[in-house]
Jmol script that loads the backbone (N, CA, C; Angstrom):
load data "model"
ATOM      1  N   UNK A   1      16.510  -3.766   7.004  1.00  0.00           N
ATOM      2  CA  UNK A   1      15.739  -4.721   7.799  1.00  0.00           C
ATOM      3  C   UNK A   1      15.721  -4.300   9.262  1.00  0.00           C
ATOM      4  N   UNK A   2      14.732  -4.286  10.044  1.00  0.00           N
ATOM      5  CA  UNK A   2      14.857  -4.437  11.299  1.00  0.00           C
ATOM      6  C   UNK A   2      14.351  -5.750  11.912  1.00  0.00           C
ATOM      7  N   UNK A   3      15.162  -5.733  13.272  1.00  0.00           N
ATOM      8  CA  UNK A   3      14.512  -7.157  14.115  1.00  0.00           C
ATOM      9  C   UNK A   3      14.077  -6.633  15.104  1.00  0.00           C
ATOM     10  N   UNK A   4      13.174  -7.160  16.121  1.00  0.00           N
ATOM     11  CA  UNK A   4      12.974  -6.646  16.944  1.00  0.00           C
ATOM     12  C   UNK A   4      13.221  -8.139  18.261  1.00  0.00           C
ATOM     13  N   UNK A   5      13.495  -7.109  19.252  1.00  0.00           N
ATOM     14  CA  UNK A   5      14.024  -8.520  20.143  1.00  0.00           C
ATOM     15  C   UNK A   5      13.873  -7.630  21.600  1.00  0.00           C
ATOM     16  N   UNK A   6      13.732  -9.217  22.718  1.00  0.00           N
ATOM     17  CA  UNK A   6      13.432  -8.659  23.934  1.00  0.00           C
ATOM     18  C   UNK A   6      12.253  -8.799  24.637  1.00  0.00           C
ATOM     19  N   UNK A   7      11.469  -9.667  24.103  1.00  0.00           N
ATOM     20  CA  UNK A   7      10.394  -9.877  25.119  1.00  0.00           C
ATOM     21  C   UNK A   7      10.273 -11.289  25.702  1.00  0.00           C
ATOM     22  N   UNK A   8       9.313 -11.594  26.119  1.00  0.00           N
ATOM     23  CA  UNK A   8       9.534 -12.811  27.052  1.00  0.00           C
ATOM     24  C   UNK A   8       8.179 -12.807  28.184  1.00  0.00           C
ATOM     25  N   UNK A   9       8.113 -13.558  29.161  1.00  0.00           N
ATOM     26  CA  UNK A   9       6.902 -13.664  30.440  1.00  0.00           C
ATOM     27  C   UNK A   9       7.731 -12.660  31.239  1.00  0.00           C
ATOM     28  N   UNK A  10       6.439 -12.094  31.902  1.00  0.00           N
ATOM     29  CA  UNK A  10       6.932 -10.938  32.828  1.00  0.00           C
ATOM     30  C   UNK A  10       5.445 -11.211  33.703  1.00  0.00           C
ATOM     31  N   UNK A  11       6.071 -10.393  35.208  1.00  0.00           N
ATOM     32  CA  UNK A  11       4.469 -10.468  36.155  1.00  0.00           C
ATOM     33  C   UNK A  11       3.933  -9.502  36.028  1.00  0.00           C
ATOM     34  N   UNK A  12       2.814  -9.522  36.328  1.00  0.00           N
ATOM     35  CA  UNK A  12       2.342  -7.947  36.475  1.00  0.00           C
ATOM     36  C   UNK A  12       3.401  -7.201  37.524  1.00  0.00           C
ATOM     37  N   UNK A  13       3.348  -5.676  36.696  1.00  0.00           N
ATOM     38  CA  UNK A  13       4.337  -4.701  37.257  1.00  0.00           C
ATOM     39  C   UNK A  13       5.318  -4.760  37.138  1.00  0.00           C
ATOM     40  N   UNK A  14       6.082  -5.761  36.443  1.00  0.00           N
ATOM     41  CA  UNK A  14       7.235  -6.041  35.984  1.00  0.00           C
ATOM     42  C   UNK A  14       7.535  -5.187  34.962  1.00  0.00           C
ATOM     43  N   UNK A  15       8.818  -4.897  34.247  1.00  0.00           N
ATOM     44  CA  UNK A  15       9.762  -4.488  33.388  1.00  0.00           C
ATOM     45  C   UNK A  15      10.051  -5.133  32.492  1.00  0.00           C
ATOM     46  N   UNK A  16       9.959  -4.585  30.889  1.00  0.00           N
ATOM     47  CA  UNK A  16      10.947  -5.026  29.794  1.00  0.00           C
ATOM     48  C   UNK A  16      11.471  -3.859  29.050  1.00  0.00           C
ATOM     49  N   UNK A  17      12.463  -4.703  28.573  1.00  0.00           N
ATOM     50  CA  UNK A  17      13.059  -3.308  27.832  1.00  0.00           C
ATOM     51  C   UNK A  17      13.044  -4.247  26.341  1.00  0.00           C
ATOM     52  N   UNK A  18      12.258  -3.616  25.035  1.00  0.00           N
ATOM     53  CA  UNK A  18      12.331  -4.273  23.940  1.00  0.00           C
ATOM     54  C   UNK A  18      13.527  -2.912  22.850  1.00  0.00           C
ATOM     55  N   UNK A  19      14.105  -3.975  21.944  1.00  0.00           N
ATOM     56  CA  UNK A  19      15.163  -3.584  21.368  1.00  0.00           C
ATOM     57  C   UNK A  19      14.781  -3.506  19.712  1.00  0.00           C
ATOM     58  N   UNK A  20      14.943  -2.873  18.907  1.00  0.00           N
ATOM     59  CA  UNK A  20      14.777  -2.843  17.199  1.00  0.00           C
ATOM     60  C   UNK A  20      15.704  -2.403  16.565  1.00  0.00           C
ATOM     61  N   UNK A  21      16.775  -3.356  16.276  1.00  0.00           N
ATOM     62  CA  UNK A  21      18.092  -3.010  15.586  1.00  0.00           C
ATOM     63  C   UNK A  21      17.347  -2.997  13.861  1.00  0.00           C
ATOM     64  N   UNK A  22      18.173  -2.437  13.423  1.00  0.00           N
ATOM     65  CA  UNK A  22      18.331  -1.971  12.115  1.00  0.00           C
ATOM     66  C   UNK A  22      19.610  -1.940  11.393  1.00  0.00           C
ATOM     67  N   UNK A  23      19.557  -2.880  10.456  1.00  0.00           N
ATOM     68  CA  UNK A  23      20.565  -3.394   9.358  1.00  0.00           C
ATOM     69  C   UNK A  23      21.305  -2.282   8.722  1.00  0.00           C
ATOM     70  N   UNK A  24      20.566  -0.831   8.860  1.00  0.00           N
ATOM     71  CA  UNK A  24      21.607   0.554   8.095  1.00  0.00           C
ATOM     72  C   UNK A  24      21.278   1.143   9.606  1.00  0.00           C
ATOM     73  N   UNK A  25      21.737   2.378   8.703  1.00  0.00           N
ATOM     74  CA  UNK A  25      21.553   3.687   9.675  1.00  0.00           C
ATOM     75  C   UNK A  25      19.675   4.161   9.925  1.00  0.00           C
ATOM     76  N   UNK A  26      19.737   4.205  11.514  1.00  0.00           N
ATOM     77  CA  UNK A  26      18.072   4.855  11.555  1.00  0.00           C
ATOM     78  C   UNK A  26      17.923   6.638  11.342  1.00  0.00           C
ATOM     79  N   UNK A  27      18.950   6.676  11.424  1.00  0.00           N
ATOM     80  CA  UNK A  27      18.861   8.505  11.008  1.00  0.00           C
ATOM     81  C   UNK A  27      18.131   8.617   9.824  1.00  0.00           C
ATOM     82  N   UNK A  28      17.744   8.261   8.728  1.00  0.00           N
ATOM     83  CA  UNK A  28      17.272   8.425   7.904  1.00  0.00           C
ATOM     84  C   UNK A  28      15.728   8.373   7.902  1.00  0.00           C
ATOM     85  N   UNK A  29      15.192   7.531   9.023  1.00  0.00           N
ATOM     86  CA  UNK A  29      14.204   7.078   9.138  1.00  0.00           C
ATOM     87  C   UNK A  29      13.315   8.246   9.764  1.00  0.00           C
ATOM     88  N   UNK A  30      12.616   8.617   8.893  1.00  0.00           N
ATOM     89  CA  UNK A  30      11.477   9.920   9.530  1.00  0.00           C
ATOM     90  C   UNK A  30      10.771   9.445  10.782  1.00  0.00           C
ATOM     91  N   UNK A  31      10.156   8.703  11.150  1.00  0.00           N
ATOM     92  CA  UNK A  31       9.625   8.020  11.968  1.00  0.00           C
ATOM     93  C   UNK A  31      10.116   6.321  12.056  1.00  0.00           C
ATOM     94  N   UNK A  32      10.205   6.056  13.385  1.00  0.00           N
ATOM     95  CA  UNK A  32       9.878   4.730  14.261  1.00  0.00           C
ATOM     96  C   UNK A  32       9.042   4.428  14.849  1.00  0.00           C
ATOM     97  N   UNK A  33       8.482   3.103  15.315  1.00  0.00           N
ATOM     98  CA  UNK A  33       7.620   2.983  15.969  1.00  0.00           C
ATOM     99  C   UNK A  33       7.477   1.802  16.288  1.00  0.00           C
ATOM    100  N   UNK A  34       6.869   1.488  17.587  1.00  0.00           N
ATOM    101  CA  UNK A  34       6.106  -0.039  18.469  1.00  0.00           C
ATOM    102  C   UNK A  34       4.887   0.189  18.012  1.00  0.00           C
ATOM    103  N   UNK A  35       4.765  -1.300  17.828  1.00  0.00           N
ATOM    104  CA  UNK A  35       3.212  -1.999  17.443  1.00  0.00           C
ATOM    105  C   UNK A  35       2.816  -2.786  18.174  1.00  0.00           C
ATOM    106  N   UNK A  36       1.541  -2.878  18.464  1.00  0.00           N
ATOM    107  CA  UNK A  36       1.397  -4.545  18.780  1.00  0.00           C
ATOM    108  C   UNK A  36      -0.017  -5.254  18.662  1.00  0.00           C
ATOM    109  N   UNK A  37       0.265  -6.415  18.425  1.00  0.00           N
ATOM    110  CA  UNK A  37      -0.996  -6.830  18.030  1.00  0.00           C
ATOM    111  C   UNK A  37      -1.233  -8.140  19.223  1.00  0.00           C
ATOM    112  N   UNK A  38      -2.283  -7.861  20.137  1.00  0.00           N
ATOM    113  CA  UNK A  38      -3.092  -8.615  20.911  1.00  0.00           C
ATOM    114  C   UNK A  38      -4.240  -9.696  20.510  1.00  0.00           C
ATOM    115  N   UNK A  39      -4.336 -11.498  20.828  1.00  0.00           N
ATOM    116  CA  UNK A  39      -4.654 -12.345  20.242  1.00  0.00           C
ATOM    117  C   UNK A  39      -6.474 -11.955  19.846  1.00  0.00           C
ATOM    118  N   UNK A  40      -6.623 -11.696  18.753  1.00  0.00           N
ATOM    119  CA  UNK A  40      -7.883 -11.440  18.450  1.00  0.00           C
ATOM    120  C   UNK A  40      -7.926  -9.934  18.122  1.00  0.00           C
ATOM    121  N   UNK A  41      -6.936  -9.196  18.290  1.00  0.00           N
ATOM    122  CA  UNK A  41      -6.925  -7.808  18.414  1.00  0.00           C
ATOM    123  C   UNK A  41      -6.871  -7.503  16.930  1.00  0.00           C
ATOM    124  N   UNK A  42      -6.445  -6.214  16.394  1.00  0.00           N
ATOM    125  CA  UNK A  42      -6.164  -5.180  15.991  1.00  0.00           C
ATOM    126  C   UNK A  42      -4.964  -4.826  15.991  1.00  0.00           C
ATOM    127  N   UNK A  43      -4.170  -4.785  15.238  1.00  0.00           N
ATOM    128  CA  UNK A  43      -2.661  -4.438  15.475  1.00  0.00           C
ATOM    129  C   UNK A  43      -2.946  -2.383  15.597  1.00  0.00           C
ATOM    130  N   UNK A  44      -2.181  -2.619  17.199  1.00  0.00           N
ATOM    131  CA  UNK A  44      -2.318  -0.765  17.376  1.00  0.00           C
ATOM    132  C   UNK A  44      -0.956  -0.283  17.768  1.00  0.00           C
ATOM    133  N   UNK A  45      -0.999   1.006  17.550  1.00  0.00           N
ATOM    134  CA  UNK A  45       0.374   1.891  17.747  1.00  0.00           C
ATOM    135  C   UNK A  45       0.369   2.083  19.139  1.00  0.00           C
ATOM    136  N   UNK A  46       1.593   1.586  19.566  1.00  0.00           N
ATOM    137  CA  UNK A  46       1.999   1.517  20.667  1.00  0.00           C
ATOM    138  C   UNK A  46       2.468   3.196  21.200  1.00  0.00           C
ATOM    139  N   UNK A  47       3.957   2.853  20.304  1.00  0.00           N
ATOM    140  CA  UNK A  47       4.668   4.522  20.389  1.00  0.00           C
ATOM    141  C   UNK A  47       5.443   4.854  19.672  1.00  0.00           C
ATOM    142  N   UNK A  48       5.880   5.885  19.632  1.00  0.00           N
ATOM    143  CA  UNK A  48       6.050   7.005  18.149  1.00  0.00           C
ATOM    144  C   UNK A  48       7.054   7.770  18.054  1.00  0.00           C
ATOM    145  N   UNK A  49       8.272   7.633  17.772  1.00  0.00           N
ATOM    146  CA  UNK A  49       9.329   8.688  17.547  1.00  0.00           C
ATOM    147  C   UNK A  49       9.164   9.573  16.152  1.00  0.00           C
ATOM    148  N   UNK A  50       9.294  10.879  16.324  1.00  0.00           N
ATOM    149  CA  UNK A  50       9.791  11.273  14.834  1.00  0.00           C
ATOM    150  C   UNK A  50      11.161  11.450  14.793  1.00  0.00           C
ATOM    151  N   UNK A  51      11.656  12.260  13.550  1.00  0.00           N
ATOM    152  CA  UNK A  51      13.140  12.173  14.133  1.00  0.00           C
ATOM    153  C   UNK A  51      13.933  13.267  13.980  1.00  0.00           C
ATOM    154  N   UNK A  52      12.631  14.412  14.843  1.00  0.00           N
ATOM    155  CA  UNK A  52      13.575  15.515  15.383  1.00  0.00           C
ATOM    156  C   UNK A  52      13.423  15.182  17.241  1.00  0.00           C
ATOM    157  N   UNK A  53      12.851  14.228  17.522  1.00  0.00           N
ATOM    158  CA  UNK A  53      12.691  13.785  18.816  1.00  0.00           C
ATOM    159  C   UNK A  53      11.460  13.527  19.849  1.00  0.00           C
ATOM    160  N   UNK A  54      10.590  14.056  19.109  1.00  0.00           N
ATOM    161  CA  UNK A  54       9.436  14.150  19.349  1.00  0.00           C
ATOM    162  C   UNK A  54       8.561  12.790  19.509  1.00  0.00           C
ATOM    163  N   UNK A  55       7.370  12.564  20.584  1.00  0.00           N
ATOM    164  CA  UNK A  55       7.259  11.254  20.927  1.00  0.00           C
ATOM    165  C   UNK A  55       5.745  11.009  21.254  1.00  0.00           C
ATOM    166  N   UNK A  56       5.058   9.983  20.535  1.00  0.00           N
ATOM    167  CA  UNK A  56       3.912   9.821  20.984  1.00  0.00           C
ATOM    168  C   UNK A  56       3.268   8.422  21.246  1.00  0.00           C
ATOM    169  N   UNK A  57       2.278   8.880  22.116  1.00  0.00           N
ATOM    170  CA  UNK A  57       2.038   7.232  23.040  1.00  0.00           C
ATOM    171  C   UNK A  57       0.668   7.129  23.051  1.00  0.00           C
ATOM    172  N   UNK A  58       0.014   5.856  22.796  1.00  0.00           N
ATOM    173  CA  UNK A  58      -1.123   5.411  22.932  1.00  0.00           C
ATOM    174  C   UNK A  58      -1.419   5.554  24.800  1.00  0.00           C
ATOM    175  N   UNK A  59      -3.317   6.022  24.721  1.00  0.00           N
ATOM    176  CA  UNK A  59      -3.360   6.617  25.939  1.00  0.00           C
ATOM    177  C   UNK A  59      -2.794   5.227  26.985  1.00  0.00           C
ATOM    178  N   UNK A  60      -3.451   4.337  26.308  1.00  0.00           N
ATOM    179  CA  UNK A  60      -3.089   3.089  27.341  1.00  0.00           C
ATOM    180  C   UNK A  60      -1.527   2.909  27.892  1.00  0.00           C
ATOM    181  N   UNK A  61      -0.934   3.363  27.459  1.00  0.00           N
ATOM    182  CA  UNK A  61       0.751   3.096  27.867  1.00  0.00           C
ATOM    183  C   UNK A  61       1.390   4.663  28.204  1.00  0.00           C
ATOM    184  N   UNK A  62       0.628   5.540  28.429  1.00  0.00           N
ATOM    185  CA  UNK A  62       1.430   6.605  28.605  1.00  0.00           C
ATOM    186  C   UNK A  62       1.614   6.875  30.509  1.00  0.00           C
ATOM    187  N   UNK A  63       2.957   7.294  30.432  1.00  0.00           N
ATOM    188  CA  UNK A  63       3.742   7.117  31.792  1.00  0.00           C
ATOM    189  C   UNK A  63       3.837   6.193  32.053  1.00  0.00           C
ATOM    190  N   UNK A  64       3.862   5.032  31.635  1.00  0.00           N
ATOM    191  CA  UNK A  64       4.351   3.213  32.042  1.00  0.00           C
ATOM    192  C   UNK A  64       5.453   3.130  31.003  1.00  0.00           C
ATOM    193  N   UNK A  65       5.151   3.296  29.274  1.00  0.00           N
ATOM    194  CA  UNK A  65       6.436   3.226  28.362  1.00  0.00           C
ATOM    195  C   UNK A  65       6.853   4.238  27.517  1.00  0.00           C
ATOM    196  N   UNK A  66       8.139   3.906  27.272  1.00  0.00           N
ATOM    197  CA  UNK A  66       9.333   5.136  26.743  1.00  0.00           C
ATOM    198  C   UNK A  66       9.851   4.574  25.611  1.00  0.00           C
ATOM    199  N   UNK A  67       9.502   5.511  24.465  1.00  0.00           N
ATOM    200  CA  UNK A  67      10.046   5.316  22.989  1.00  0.00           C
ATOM    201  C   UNK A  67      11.760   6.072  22.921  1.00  0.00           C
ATOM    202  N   UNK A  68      12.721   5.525  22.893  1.00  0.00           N
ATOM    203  CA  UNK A  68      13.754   6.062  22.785  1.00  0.00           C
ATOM    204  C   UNK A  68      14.919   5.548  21.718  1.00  0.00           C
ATOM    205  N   UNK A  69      15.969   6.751  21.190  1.00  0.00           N
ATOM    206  CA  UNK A  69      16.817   6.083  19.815  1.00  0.00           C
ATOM    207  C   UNK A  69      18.171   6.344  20.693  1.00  0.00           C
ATOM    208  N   UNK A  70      18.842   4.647  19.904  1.00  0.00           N
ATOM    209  CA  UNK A  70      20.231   5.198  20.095  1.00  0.00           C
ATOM    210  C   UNK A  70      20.834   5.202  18.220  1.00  0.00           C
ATOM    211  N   UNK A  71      21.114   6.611  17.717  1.00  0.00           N
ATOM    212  CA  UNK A  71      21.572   6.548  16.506  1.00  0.00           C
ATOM    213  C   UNK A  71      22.624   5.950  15.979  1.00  0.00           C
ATOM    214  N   UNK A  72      24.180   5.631  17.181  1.00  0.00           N
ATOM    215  CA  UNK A  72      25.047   5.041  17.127  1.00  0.00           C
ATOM    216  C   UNK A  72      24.890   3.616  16.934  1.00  0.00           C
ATOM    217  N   UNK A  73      24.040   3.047  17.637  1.00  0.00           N
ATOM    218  CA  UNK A  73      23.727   1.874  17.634  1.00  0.00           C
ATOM    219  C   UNK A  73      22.458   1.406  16.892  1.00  0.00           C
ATOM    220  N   UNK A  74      22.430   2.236  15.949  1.00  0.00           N
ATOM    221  CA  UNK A  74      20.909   2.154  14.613  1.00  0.00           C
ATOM    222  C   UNK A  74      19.591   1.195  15.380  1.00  0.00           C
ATOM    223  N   UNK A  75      19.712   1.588  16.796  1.00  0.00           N
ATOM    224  CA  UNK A  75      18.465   0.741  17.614  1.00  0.00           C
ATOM    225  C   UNK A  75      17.627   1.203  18.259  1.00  0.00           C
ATOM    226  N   UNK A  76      16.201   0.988  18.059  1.00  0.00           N
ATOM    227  CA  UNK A  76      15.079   2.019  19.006  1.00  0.00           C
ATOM    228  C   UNK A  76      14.863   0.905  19.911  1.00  0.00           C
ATOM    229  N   UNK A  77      14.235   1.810  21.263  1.00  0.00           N
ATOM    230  CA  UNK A  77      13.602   0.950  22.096  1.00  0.00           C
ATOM    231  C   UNK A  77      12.196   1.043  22.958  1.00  0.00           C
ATOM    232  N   UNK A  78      11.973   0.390  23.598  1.00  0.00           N
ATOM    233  CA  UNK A  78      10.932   0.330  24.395  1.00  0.00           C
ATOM    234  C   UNK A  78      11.023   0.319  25.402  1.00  0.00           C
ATOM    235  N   UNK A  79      10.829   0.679  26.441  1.00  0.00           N
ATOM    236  CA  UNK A  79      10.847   0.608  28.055  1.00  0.00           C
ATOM    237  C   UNK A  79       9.484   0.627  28.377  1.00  0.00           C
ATOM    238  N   UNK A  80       9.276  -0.304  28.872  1.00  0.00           N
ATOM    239  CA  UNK A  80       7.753  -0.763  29.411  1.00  0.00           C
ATOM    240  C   UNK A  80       8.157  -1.323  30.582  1.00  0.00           C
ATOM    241  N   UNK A  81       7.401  -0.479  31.974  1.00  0.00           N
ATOM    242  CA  UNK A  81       7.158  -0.074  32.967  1.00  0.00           C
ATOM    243  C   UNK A  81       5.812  -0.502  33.609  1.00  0.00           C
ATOM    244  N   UNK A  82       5.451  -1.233  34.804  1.00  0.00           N
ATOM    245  CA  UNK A  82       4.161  -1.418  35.908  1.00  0.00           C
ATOM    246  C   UNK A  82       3.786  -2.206  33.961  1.00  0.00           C
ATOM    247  N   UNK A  83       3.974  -2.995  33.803  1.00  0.00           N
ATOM    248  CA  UNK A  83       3.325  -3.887  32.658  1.00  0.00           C
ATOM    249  C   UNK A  83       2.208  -4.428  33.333  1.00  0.00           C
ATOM    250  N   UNK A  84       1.019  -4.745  32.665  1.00  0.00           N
ATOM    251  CA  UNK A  84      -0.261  -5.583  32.968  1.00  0.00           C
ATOM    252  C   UNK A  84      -0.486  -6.523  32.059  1.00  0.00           C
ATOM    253  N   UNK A  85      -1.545  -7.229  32.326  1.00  0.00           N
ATOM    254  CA  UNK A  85      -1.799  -8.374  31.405  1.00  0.00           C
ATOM    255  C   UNK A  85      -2.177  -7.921  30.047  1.00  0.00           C
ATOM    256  N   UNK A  86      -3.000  -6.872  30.131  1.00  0.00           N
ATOM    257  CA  UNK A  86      -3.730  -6.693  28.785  1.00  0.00           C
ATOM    258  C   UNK A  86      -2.569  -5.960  27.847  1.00  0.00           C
ATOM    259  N   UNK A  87      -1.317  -5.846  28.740  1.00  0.00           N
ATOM    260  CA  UNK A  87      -0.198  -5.433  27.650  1.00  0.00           C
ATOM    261  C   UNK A  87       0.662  -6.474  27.173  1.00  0.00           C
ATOM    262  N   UNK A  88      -0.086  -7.637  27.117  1.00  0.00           N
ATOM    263  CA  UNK A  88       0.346  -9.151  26.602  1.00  0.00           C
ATOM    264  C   UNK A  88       0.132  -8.635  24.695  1.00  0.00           C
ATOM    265  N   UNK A  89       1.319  -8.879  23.844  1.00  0.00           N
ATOM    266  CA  UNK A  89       0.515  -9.192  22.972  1.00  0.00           C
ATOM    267  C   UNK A  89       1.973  -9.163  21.882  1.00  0.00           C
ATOM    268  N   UNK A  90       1.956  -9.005  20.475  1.00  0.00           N
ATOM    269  CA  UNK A  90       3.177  -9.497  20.051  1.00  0.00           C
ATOM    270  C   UNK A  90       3.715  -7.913  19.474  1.00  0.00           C
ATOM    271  N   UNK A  91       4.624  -7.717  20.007  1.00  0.00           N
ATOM    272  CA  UNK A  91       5.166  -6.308  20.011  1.00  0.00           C
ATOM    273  C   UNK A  91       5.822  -6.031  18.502  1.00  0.00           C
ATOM    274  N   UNK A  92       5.816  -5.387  17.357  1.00  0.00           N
ATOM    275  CA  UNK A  92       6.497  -4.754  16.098  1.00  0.00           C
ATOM    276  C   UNK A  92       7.355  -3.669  16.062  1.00  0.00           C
ATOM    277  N   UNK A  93       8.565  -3.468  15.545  1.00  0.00           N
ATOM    278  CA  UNK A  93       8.879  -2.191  15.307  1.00  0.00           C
ATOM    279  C   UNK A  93       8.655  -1.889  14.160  1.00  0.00           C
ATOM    280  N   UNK A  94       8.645  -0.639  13.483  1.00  0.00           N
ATOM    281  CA  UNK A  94       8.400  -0.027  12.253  1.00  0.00           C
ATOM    282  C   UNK A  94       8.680   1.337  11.809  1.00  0.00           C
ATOM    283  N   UNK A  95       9.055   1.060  10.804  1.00  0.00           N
ATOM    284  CA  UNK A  95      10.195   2.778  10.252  1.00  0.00           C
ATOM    285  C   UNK A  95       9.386   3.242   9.234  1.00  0.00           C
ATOM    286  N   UNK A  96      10.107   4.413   9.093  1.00  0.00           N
ATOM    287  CA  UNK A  96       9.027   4.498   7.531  1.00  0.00           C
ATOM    288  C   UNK A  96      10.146   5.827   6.950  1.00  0.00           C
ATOM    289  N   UNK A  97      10.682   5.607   5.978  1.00  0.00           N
ATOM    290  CA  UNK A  97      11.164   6.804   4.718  1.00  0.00           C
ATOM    291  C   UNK A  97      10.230   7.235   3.592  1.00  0.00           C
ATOM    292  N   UNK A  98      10.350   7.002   2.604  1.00  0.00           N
ATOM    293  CA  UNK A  98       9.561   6.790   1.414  1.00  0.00           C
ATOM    294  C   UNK A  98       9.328   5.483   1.386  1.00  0.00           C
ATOM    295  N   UNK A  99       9.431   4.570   1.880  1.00  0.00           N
ATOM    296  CA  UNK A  99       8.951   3.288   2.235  1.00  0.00           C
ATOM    297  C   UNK A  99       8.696   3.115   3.731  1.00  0.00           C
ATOM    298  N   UNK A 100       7.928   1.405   3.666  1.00  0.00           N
ATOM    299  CA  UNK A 100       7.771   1.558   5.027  1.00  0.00           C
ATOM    300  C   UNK A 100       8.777   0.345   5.321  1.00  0.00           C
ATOM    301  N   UNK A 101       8.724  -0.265   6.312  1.00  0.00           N
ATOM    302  CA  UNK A 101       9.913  -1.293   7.035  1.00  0.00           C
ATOM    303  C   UNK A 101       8.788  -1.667   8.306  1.00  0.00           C
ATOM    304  N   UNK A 102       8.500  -2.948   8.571  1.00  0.00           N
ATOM    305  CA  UNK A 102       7.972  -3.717   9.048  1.00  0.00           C
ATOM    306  C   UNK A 102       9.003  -4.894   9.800  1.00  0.00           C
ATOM    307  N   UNK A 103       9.652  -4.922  11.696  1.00  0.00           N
ATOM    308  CA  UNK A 103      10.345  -6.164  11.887  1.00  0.00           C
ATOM    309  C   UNK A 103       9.559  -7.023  12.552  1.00  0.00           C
ATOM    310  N   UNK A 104      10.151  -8.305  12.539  1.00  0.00           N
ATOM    311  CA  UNK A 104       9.837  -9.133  12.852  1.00  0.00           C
ATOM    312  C   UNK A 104       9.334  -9.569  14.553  1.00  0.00           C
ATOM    313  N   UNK A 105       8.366  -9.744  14.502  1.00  0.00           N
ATOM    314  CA  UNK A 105       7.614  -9.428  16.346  1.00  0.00           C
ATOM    315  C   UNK A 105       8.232 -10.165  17.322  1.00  0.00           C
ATOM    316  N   UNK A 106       7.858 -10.027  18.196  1.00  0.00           N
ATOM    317  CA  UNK A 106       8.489 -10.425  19.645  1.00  0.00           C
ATOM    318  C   UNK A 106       7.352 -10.463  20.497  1.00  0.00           C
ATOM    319  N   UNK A 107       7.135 -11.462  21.102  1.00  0.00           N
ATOM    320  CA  UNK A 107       5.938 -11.625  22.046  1.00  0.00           C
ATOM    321  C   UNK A 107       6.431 -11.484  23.498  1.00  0.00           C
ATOM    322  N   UNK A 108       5.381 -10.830  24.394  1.00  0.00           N
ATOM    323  CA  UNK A 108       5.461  -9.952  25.549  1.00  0.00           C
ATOM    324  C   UNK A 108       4.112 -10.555  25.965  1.00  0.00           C
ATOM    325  N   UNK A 109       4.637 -11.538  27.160  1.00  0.00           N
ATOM    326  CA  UNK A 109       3.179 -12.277  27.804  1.00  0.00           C
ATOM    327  C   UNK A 109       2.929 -11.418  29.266  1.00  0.00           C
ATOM    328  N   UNK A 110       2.670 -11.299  29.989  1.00  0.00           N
ATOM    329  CA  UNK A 110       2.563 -10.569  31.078  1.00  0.00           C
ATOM    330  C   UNK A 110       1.270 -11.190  32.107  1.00  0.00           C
ATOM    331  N   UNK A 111       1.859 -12.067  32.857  1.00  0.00           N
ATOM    332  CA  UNK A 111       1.281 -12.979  33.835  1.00  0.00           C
ATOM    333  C   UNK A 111       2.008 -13.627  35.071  1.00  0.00           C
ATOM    334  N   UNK A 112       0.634 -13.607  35.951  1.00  0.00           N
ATOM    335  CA  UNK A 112       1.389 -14.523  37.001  1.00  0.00           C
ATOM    336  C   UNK A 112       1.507 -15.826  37.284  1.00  0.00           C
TER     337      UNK A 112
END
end "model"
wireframe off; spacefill off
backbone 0.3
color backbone group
């Protein structure tokens, strides 16, 4: 299972750091990843670990957020940086082995 946790109201340009613990070990997990789905939106890929380290980011968030693992602590994260409004929306993490793993969202409002 993963949860995902850590969001909340933020202003524009503000900082969050979102968290996706995982019930086993994430080493196993070929890929991680942030989602998010915006009200009326499209649920889109945020950002992208594989897991020799390698990292990819939707153009909209690249150089503002950082996909990063701690393996000890079976938890990926998010660092989202100069946040804007239109990066309001309900944030997912997601793994994938031979299955996939879907956690539970966390909403990230971003207003003044």
């Amino acid at each position: 299972q993963l949860q995902a946790f850590g969001g909340g109201l933020v202003q524009p340009g503000g900082s969050l750091r979102l968290s996706c613990a995982a019930s086993g070990s994430i080493s196993s997990f070929n890929v991680m990843a942030w989602y998010r789905q915006a009200p009326g939106k499209q649920r889109e890929l945020v950002a992208a670990m594989v897991s020799g380290g390698v990292t990819n980011y939707a153009d909209s968030v690249k150089g503002r957020f950082t996909i990063s693992r701690d393996n000890a602590k079976n938890t990926v994260y998010l660092q989202m940086n100069s946040l804007k409004p239109e990066d309001t929306a309900v944030y997912y993490c997601w793994a994938t082995t031979v299955d996939e793993y879907w956690g539970h969202g966390t909403l990230v409002t971003v207003s003044s």
